[in-house]
C-alpha positions in Angstrom: -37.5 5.3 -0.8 -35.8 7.8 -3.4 -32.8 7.8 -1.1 -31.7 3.7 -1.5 -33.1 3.7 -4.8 -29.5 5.2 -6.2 -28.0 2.2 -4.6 -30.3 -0.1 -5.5 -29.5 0.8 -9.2 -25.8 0.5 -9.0 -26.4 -2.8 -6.9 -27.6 -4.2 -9.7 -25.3 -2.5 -12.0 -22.4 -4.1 -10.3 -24.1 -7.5 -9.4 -24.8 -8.3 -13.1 -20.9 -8.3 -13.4 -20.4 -10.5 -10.5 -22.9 -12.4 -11.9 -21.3 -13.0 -15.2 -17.9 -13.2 -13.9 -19.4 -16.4 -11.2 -20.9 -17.8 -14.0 -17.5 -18.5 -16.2 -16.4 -19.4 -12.8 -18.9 -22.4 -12.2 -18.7 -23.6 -15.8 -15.1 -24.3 -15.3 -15.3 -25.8 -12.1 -18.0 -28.0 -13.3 -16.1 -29.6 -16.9 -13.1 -29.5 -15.2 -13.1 -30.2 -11.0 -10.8 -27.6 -10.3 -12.2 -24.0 -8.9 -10.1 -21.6 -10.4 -8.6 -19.2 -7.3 -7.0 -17.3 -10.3 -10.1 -16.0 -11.7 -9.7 -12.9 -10.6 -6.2 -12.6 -12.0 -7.4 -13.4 -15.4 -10.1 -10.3 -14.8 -7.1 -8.4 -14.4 -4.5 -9.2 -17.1 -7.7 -8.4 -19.6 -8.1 -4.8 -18.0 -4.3 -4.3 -17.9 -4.0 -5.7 -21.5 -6.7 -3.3 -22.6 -4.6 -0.5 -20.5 -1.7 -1.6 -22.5 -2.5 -1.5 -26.0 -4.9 1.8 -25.4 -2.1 3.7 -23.1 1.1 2.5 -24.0 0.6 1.8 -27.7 -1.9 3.6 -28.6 -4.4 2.0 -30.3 -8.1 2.8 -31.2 -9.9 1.9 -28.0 -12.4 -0.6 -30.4 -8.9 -2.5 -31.4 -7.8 -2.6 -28.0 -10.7 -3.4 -26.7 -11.3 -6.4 -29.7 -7.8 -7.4 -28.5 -8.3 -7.6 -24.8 -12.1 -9.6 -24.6 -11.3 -11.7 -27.7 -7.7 -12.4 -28.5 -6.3 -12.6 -25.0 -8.9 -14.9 -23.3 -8.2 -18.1 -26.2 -4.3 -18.2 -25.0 -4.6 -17.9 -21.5 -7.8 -20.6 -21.7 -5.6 -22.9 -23.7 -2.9 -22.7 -20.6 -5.9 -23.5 -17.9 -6.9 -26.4 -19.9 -3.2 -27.4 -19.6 -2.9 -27.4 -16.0 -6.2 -28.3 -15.2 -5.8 -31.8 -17.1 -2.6 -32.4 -15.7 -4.4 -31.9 -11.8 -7.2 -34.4 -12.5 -7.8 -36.8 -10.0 -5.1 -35.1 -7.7 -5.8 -34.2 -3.9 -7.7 -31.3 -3.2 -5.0 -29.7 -1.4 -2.9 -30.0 -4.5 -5.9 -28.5 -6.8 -6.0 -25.6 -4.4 -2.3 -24.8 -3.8 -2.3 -24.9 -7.8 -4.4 -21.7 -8.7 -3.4 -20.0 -5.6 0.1 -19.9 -6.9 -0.9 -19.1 -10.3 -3.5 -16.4 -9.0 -0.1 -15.3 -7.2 1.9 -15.5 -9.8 0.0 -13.4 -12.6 -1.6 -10.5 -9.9 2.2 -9.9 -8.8 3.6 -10.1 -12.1 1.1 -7.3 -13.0 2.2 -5.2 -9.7 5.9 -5.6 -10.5 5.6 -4.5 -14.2 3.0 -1.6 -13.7 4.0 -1.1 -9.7 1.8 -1.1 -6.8 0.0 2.6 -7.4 -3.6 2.7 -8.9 -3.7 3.9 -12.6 -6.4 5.8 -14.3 -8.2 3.4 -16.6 -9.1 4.9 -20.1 -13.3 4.7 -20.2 -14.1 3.5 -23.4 -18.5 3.5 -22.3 -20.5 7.0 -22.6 -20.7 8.8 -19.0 -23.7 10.5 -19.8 -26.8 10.0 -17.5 -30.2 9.3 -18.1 -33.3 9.3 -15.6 -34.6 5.8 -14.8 -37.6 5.2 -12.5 -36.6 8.5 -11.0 -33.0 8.3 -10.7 -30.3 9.4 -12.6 -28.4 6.6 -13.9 -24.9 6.5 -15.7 -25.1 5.4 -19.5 -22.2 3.5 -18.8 -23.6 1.5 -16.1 -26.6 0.8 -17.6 -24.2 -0.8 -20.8 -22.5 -2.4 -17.9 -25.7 -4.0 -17.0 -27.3 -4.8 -20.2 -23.8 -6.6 -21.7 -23.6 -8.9 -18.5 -27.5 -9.5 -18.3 -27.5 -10.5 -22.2 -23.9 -12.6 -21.9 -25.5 -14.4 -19.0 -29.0 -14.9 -20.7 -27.0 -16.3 -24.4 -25.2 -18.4 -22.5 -27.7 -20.3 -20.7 -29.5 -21.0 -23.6 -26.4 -21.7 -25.4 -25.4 -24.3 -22.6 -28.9 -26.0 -22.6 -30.0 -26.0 -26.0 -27.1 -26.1 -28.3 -25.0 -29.7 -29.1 -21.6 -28.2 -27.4 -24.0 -27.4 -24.4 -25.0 -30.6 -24.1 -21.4 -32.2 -24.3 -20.4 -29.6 -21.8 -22.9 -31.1 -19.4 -21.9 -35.0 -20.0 -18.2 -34.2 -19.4 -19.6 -33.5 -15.9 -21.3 -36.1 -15.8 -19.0 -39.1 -17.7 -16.2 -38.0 -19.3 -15.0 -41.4 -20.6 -18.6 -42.0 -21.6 -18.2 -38.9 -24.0 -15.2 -40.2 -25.2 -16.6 -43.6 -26.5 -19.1 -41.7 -27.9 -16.6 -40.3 -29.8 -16.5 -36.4 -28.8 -13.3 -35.1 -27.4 -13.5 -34.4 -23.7 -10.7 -32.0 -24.1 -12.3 -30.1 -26.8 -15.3 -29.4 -24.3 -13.2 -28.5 -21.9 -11.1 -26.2 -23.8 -14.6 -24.5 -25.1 -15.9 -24.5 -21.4 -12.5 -22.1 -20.4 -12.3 -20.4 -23.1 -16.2 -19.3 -22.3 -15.5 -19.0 -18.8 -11.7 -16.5 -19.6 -14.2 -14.3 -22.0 -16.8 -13.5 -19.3 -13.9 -13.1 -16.7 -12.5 -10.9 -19.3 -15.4 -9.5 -20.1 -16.2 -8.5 -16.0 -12.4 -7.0 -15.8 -13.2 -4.3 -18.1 -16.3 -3.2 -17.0 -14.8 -3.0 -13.3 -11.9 -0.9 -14.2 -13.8 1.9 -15.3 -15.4 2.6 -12.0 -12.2 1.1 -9.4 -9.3 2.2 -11.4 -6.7 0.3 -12.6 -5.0 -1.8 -9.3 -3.8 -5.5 -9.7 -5.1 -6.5 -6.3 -8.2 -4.3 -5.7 -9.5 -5.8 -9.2 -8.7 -9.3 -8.2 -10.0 -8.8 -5.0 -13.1 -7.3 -6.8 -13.7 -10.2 -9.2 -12.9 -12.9 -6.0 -16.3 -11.3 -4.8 -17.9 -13.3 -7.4 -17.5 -16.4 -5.0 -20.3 -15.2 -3.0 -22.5 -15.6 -6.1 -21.2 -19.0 -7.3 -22.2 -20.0 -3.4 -25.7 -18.9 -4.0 -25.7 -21.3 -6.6 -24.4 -23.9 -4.6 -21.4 -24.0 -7.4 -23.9 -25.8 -9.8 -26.5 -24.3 -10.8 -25.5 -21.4 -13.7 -29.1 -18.9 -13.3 -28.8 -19.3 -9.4 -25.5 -17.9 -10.0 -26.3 -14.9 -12.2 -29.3 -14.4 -9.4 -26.5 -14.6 -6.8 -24.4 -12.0 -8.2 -27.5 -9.6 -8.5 -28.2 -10.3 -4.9 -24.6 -9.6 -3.8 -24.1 -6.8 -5.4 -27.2 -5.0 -4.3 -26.6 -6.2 -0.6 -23.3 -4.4 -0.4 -24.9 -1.5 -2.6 -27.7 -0.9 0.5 -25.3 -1.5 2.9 -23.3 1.0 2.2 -26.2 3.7 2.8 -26.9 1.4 5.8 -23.9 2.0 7.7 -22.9 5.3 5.9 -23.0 7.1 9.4 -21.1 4.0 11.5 -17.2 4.1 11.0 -17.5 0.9 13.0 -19.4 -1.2 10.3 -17.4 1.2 7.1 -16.1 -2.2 6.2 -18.8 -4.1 6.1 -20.2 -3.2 2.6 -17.2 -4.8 0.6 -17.1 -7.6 2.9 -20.9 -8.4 2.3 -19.7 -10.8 -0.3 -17.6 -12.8 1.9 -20.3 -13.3 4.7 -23.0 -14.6 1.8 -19.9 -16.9 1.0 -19.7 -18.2 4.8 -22.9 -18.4 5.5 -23.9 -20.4 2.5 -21.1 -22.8 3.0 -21.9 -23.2 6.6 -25.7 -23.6 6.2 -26.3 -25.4 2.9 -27.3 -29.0 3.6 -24.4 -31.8 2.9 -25.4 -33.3 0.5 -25.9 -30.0 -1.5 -22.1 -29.3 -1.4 -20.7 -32.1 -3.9 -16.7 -31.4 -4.5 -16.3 -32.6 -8.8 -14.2 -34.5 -10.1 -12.4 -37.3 -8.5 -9.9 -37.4 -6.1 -6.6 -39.5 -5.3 -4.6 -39.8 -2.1 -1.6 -37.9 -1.6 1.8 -39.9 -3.1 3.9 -41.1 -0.4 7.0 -39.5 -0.2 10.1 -41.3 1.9 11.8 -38.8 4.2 15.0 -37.3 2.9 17.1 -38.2 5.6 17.2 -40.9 8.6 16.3 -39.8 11.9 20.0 -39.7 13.2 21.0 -37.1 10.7 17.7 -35.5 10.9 18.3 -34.6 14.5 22.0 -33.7 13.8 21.0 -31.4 11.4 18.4 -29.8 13.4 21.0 -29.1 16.2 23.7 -27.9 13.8 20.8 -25.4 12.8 20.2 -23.9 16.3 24.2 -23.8 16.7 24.6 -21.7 13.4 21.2 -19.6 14.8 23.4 -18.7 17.8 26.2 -17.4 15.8 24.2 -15.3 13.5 23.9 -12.0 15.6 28.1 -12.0 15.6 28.2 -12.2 11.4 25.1 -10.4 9.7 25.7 -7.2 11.9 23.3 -4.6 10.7 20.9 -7.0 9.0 20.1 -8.6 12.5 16.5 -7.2 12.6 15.6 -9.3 9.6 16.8 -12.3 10.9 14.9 -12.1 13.8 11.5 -11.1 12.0 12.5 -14.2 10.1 12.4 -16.2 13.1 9.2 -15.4 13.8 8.1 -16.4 10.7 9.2 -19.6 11.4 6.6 -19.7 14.3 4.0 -18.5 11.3 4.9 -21.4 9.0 5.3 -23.8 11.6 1.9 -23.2 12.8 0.9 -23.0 8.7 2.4 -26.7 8.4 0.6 -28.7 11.0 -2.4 -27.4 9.7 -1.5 -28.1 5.6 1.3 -30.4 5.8 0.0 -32.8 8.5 -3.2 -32.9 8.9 -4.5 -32.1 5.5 -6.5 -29.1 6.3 -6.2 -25.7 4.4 -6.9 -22.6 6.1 -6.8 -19.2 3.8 -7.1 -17.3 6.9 -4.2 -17.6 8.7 -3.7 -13.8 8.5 -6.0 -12.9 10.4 -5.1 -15.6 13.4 -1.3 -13.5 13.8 -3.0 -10.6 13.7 -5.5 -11.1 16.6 -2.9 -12.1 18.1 -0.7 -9.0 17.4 -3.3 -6.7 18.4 -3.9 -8.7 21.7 -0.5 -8.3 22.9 -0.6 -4.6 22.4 -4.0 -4.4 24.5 -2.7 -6.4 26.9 0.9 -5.3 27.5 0.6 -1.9 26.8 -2.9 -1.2 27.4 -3.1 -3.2 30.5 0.3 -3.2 31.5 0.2 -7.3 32.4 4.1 -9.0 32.0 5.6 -9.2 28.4 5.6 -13.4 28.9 2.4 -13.7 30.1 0.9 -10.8 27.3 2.3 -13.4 24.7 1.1 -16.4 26.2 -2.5 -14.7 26.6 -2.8 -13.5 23.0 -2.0 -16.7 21.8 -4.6 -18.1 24.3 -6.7 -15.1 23.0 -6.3 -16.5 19.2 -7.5 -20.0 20.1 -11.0 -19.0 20.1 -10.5 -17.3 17.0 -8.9 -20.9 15.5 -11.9 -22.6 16.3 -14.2 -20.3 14.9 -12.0 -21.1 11.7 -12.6 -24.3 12.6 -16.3 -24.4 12.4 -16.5 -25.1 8.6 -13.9 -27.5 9.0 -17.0 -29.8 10.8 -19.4 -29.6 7.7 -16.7 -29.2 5.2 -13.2 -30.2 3.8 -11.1 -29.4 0.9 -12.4 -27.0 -1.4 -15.2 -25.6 0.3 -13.3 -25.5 3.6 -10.8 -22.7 1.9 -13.6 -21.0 0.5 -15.0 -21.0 3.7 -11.9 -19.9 5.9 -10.8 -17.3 2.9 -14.3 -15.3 3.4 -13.7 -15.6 7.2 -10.3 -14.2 6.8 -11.4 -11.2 4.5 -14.8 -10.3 6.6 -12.5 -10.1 9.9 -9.6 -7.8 7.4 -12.7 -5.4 6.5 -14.7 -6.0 9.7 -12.6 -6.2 12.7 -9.4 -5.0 12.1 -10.1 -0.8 12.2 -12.4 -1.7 15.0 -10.9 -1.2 18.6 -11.0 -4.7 19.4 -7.7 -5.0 17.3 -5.8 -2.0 15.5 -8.3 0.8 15.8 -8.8 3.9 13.5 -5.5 4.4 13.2 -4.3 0.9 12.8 -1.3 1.1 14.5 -0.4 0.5 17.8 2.7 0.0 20.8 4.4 -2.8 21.8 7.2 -3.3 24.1 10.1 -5.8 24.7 10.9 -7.7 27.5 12.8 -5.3 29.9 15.9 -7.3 30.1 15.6 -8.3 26.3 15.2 -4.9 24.8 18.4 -4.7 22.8 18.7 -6.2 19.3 20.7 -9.1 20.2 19.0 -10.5 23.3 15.5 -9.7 21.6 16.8 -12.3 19.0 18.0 -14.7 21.4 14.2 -14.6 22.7 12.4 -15.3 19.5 15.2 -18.2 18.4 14.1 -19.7 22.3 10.2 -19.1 20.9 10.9 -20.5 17.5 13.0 -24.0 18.9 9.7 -24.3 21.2 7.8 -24.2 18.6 9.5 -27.0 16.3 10.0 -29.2 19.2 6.1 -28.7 20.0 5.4 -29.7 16.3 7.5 -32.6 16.8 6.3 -33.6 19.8 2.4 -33.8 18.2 4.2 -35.0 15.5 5.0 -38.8 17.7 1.9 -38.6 19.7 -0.9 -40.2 19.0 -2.7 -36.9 18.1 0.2 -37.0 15.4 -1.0 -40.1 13.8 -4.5 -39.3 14.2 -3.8 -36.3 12.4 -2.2 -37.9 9.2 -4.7 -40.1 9.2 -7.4 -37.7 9.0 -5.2 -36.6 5.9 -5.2 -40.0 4.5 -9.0 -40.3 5.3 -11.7 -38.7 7.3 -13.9 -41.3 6.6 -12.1 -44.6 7.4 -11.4 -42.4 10.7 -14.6 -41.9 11.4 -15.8 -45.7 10.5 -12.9 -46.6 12.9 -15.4 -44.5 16.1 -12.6 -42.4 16.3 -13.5 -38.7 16.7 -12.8 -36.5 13.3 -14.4 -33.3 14.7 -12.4 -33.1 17.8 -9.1 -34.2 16.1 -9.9 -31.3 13.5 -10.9 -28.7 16.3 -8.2 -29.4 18.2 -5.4 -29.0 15.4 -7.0 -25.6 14.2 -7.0 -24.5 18.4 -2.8 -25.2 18.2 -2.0 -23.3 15.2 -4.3 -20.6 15.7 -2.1 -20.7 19.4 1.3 -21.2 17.6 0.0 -18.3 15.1 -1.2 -16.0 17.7 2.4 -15.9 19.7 4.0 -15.2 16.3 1.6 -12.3 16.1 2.7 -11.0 19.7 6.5 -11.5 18.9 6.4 -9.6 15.5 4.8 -7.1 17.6 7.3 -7.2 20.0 10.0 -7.2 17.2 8.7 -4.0 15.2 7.8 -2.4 18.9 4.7 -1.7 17.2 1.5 -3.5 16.0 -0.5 -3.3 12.6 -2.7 -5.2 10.6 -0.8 -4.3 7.5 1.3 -7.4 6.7 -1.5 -9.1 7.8 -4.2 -8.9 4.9 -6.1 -11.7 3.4 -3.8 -11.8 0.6 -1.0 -12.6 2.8 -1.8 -16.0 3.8 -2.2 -17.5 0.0 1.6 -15.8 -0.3 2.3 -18.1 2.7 0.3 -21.2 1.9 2.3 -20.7 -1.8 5.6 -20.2 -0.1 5.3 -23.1 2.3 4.3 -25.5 -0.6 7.0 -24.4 -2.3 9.2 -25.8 0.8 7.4 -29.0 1.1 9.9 -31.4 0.1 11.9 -30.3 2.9 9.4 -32.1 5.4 10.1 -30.7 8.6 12.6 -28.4 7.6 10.0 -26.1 5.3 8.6 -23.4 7.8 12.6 -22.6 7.7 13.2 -22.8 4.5 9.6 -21.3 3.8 10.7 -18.1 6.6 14.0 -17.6 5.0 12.4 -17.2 1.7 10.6 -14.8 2.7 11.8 -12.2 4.7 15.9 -12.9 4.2 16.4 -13.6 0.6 15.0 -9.9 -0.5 16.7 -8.3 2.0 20.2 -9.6 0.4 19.0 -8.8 -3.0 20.1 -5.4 -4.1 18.0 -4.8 -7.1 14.5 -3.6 -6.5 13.1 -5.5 -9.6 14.5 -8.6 -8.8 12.4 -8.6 -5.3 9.5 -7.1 -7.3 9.5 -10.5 -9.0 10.7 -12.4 -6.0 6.6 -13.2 -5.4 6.2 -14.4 -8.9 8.7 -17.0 -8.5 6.9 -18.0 -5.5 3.7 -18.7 -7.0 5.1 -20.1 -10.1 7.1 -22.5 -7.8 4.2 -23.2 -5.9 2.3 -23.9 -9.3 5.4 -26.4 -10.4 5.1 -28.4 -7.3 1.3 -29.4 -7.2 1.9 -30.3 -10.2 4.8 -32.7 -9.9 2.5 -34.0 -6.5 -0.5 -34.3 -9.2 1.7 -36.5 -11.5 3.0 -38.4 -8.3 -0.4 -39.4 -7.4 -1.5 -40.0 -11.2 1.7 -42.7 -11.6 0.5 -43.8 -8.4 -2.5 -44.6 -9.0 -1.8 -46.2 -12.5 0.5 -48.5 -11.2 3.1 -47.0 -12.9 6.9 -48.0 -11.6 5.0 -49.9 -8.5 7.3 -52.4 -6.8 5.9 -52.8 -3.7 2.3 -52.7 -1.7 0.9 -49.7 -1.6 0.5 -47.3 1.7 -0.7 -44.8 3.1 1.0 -41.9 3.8 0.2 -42.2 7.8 1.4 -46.0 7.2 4.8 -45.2 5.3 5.5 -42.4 8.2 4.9 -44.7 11.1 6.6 -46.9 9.3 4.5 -50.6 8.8 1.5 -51.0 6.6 -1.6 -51.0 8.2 -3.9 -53.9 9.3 -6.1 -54.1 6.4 -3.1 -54.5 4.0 -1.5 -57.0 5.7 -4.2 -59.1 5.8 -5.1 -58.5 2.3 -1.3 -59.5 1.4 -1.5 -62.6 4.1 -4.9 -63.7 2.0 -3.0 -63.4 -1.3 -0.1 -65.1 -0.2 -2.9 -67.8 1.4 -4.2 -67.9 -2.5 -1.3 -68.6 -4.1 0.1 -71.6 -1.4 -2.9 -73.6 -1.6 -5.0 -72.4 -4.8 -8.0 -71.8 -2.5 -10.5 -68.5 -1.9 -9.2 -66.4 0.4 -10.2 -65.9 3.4 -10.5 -62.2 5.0 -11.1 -61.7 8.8 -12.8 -58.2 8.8 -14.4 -57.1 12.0 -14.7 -60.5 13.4 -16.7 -62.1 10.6 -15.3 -64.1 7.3 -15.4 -62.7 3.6 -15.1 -65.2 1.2 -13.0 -63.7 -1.8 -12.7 -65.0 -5.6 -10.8 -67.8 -6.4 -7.2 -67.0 -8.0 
C-alpha cells in the first residue's frame, strides 16, 4: 500500500488543478453556449506571460506573478465575451471551428515567438518536503492542492449564494428574462469569463512548474480537464472538481500500473481521454443537453455555374500535368500536396457536407500509413492492392469514430472523436499494430512508378479519383441525404429515413479516402511515421479547410496548397513560423462571418425571397413543405379565407389573414 500511496498523493495533487481548470471551463460553457477548445491556450499564455515578465524583464516573481493571474486574465476574458456574443445562436459546427482556430492561433503564436523547445519555468512555490500520512510530499504540491481545492470551494459558494451567482445561473436559464429584469446579460457573462480565464490562469501556473514551459504539452495538459467537465456531465460545477480529482489520480495509479509494460507506457496520459469517451458514449441522452440555441447553416449560392465549374476543374488537372516540367526541384512537395488533397477531400465530406465534425482524422491517415507498411513491406502483397487494403483496413477504424456519432452530434461528437484520436496517438501508435518502438517504418513505390515524376503522376491519378468520388456521392441520393442530415437529423429521421446508417456510412468513406492518403504519403516519404500524424494535427486541418470553405468544392485544393506548398516558397523562417497563426486566425474570421450570416438570416435581415434549406438551395427547388406553405399563403390572400395545409394526408386549418 506504501508503494501507490506516492501516486495517490500527486493524483490528487494534479487532479485539484484539472479540477479547477474544468470548472472555469463549465461556467463558461454554461452562460455563454460555447465550449471553449481554447482553454488550454489561455493556460498557456498565463504561464508564458509569467515566464516573460520573470525571465525576460525581470521582475520580482510576486509582480509577475500578480501580473500574470490578475492583469492578463480581465483582457483576454473581455475578447472571449466578444467572440462568444457574436457566435450566439450559430451552428455548432461554426461554434466549434471558432475556438479551434483561436486555440490554434494563440498555442502557435506562442511556439513561433518562444520556438518549439521546452523552457525551464522559474518555480516561484517552496520545493521542500514534508511527511504526510507516511509519504513524503512536496510543499509545492501540497500549495498546488490547497490553492485549487480553496478556489474551487469559494467559488461554489460564491456561485450559489451570492446575487452575481444567481444572475449567472438565470442567463442559463433566460437570458432575455434577465434582461427585463433589468440586469445586463453581458455583464454576467463577462464576470462568468473573466472567473473562468482566472482559474485557467490560475491551473497554467501551477502546471509549469512540474512539465516545463512547452506551448503544446501545457495545452495538451489543461485539454485533460475535458475529462473532468465530462464527469460532470458539463453542468454540474462540484461533479466537476470531483472529476478532476478522479482523473488525476487514475492516470497517477496507472502509471505505477503499467510501469513495467512499454505496451500500455501511453496509457497514463491518455486516461483522461478514455473517462472523456466513455462518459460521452455511456451517459443517458437526455443527460447530454448542448446550451444555447442553435441556427441553421446560411445558404450560400455557388460561385460559379456548373459549365465553368467543370471547365475549371479540367483546366486544373491540365495545369497538374504540367507541373513536374516547371517547379523542378520542388516536385516532392507538390506531390505530398496532392495527397493532401485526398486528406482534405476526405475532411470535407465529412464537415462540409454532411455536417459532421471529426477531431480525429489523424489518426484514420495514420492507420492507414502504418497498414501499407505491414502490408507491402512486411507482407510483401502488390503496392495497389497494399493501398486499397489499408484503406479498407481504416474503415473499421471510421466506424469506430463513428460510434458516438449514433448517440451524439455537434459538440459532444468532437469531444468524443478528439479523445478517440488522442487515446489511439498515446495508445496505439508505439504499439506494433502501427509504428512500433521505433515509430518509423519502410515503404516502397510502385516498381514502374519509383521515380519522382511518374510517383506524381500516380498520386494526381489517386487525387482526380478522389474528387470525382466526392462528386459522384455528391449527386446521388446518399449526397442529398447527407446534406440533409446537415440541415436536420431530426426531420430525417421523422421522414423513416435512416440517420444512423447515413452517418455510419459517410464516416466508413472518409475514414477509406483518409486511409489511402495515409498509404500514399507513405509511399511518397518511402517511409511511414506517426509524426505528422498527432492529434493536434487534425484541428490544423479542420482550421485550414474552414478557412477554404467558400471555395465549395474547390477547398481540399486550396486547403492542400495552403498547406504544404505556400511554406515551401516562403524563404523566411518566421514568416512560416507564423504561417499557422494565420490559419487559425482565418479560421476564427470565417465562423464568424458564417455566425453573422445565419444571425441576418434568421432576423430577416435583407430577406427577399422564401427561405431554404441549404440541401433545398443545392438541389436547386424548395422543398415540399415550403411550397405548400407558400401555395396556402398565396390561397389566403386570393380569397381571404384560412388556409388550408395538406400535411401527411390529413387537413390543418391555419389562422385567418
Amino acid at each position: 500500500m506504501n508503494d501507490w500511496l506516492p501516486f495517490v498523493v500527486i493524483g490528487i495533487t494534479t487532479g485539484s488543478v484539472y479540477g479547477l481548470a474544468a470548472m472555469g471551463l463549465v461556467l463558461t460553457y454554461k452562460t455563454s453556449g460555447i465550449f471553449n477548445f481554447a482553454h488550454g491556450a489561455i493556460a498557456a499564455v498565463a504561464a508564458y506571460a509569467y515566464y516573460e515578465l520573470r525571465v525576460v524583464r525581470g521582475l520580482p516573481w510576486p509582480v509577475a506573478l500578480a501580473l500574470a493571474v490578475v492583469v492578463v486574465p480581465p483582457c483576454i476574458a473581455l475578447v472571449m465575451e466578444r467572440i462568444t456574443r457574436s457566435l450566439a445562436g450559430a451552428t455548432p459546427t461554426t461554434k466549434i471551428v471558432a475556438t479551434v482556430g483561436l486555440q490554434l492561433a494563440v498555442t502557435m503564436a506562442l511556439v513561433a515567438h518562444y520556438g518549439g523547445a521546452g523552457l525551464d519555468f522559474p518555480g516561484f512555490l517552496p520545493t521542500d518536503t514534508v511527511e504526510l500520512v507516511g509519504v513524503n510530499v512536496g510543499v509545492d504540491q501540497l500549495i498546488s492542492a490547497m490553492v485549487a481545492a480553496l478556489g474551487a470551494l469559494g467559488f461554489f459558494v460564491f456561485f450559489r449564494a451570492s446575487s452575481m451567482g444567481v444572475r449567472m445561473r438565470a442567463v442559463v436559464d433566460d437570458p432575455a428574462l434577465l434582461e427585463l429584469a433589468g440586469t445586463s446579460a453581458f455583464a454576467v457573462r463577462s464576470w462568468a469569463w473573466l472567473i473562468g480565464c482566472w482559474f485557467a490562469a490560475v491551473s497554467g501556473v501551477l502546471l509549469a512548474p512540474q512539465i516545463g514551459l512547452d506551448a503544446l504539452l501545457l495545452t495538451l495538459l489543461v485539454v485533460q480537464a475535458y475529462g473532468a467537465a465530462a464527469v460532470g456531465l458539463f453542468s454540474s460545477l462540484p461533479l466537476t472538481y470531483a472529476g478532476g480529482l478522479l482523473v488525476g489520480v487514475l492516470a497517477a495509479v496507472a502509471t505505477k500500473a503499467v510501469s513495467s509494460s512499454q505496451l500500455l507506457s501511453g496509457l497514463p496520459p491518455a486516461l483522461p481521454f478514455l473517462v472523456l469517451f466513455a462518459v460521452l458514449l455511456l451517459a443517458g441522452r437526455g443527460k447530454l443537453v448542448e446550451v444555447g440555441g442553435h441556427r441553421s447553416a446560411p445558404v450560400s449560392r455557388p460561385l460559379v455555374n456548373s459549365t465553368v465549374a467543370r471547365a475549371l476543374a479540367l483546366g486544373a488537372v491540365l495545369v497538374a500535368c504540367v507541373v513536374p516540367f516547371v517547379v523542378g526541384a520542388k516536385l516532392p512537395v507538390y506531390s505530398t500536396a496532392l495527397v493532401f488533397v485526398l486528406v482534405f477531400s476526405s475532411l470535407h465530406l465529412l464537415v462540409r457536407t454532411s455536417g459532421q465534425v471529426s477531431l480525429a482524422h489523424a489518426a484514420l491517415v495514420a492507420v492507414g500509413s502504418s497498414t501499407f507498411s505491414h502490408l507491402a513491406v512486411g507482407a510483401g502483397l502488390p503496392w495497389l492492392l497494399a493501398v486499397l487494403l489499408a484503406g479498407a483496413v481504416a474503415v473499421p477504424v471510421g466506424v469506430l469514430v463513428a460510434i458516438p456519432a449514433i448517440r451524439l452530434s455537434g459538440l459532444y461528437l468532437a469531444l468524443a472523436t478528439l479523445g478517440l484520436g488522442i487515446l489511439l496517438e498515446r495508445v496505439v501508435y508505439g504499439s506494433e499494430l502501427m509504428f512500433g518502438a521505433t515509430s518509423t517504418l519502410p515503404a516502397t513505390r510502385p516498381a514502374l512508378f519509383e521515380g519522382d515524376t511518374a510517383f506524381y503522376y500516380v498520386l494526381l491519378a489517386f487525387a482526380v479519383a478522389a474528387a470525382l468520388l466526392i462528386a459522384v456521392i455528391g449527386r446521388s441520393r446518399l449526397g442529398r441525404l447527407l446534406r440533409a442530415m446537415s440541415d436536420s437529423p431530426t426531420t430525417l429521421s421523422t421522414l423513416g429515413l435512416g440517420v444512423n446508417v447515413t452517418r455510419v456510412t459517410v464516416f466508413a468513406i472518409s475514414a477509406f479516402i483518409a486511409g489511402v492518403a495515409g498509404a500514399l504519403h507513405a509511399s511518397q516519404g518511402q517511409s511511414a511515421s506517426g509524426v505528422p500524424f498527432v492529434s493536434y494535427a487534425s484541428l490544423t486541418w479542420l482550421a485550414l479547410l474552414v478557412l477554404c470553405t467558400g471555395l465549395r468544392a474547390a477547398a481540399p485544393v486550396a486547403a492542400a496548397a495552403q498547406m504544404v506548398i505556400v511554406p515551401a516558397y516562403v524563404t523566411n523562417a518566421t514568416v512560416v513560423a507564423w504561417l499557422p497563426v494565420a490559419f487559425g486566425l482565418g479560421a476564427l474570421m470565417v465562423a464568424l462571418r458564417e455566425a453573422g450570416a445565419a444571425g441576418r438570416r434568421s432576423s430577416g435581415a435583407g430577406r427577399a425571397e422564401p427561405t431554404q434549406t441549404r440541401a433545398a438551395e443545392r438541389l436547386g427547388t424548395a422543398g415540399p413543405a415550403a411550397q405548400r406553405l407558400r401555395l396556402a399563403a398565396a390561397r389566403t390572400v386570393r380569397r381571404g379565407e384560412p388556409a388550408r395545409i395538406r400535411v401527411g394526408g390529413g387537413l390543418t386549418r391555419g389562422a385567418s389573414r
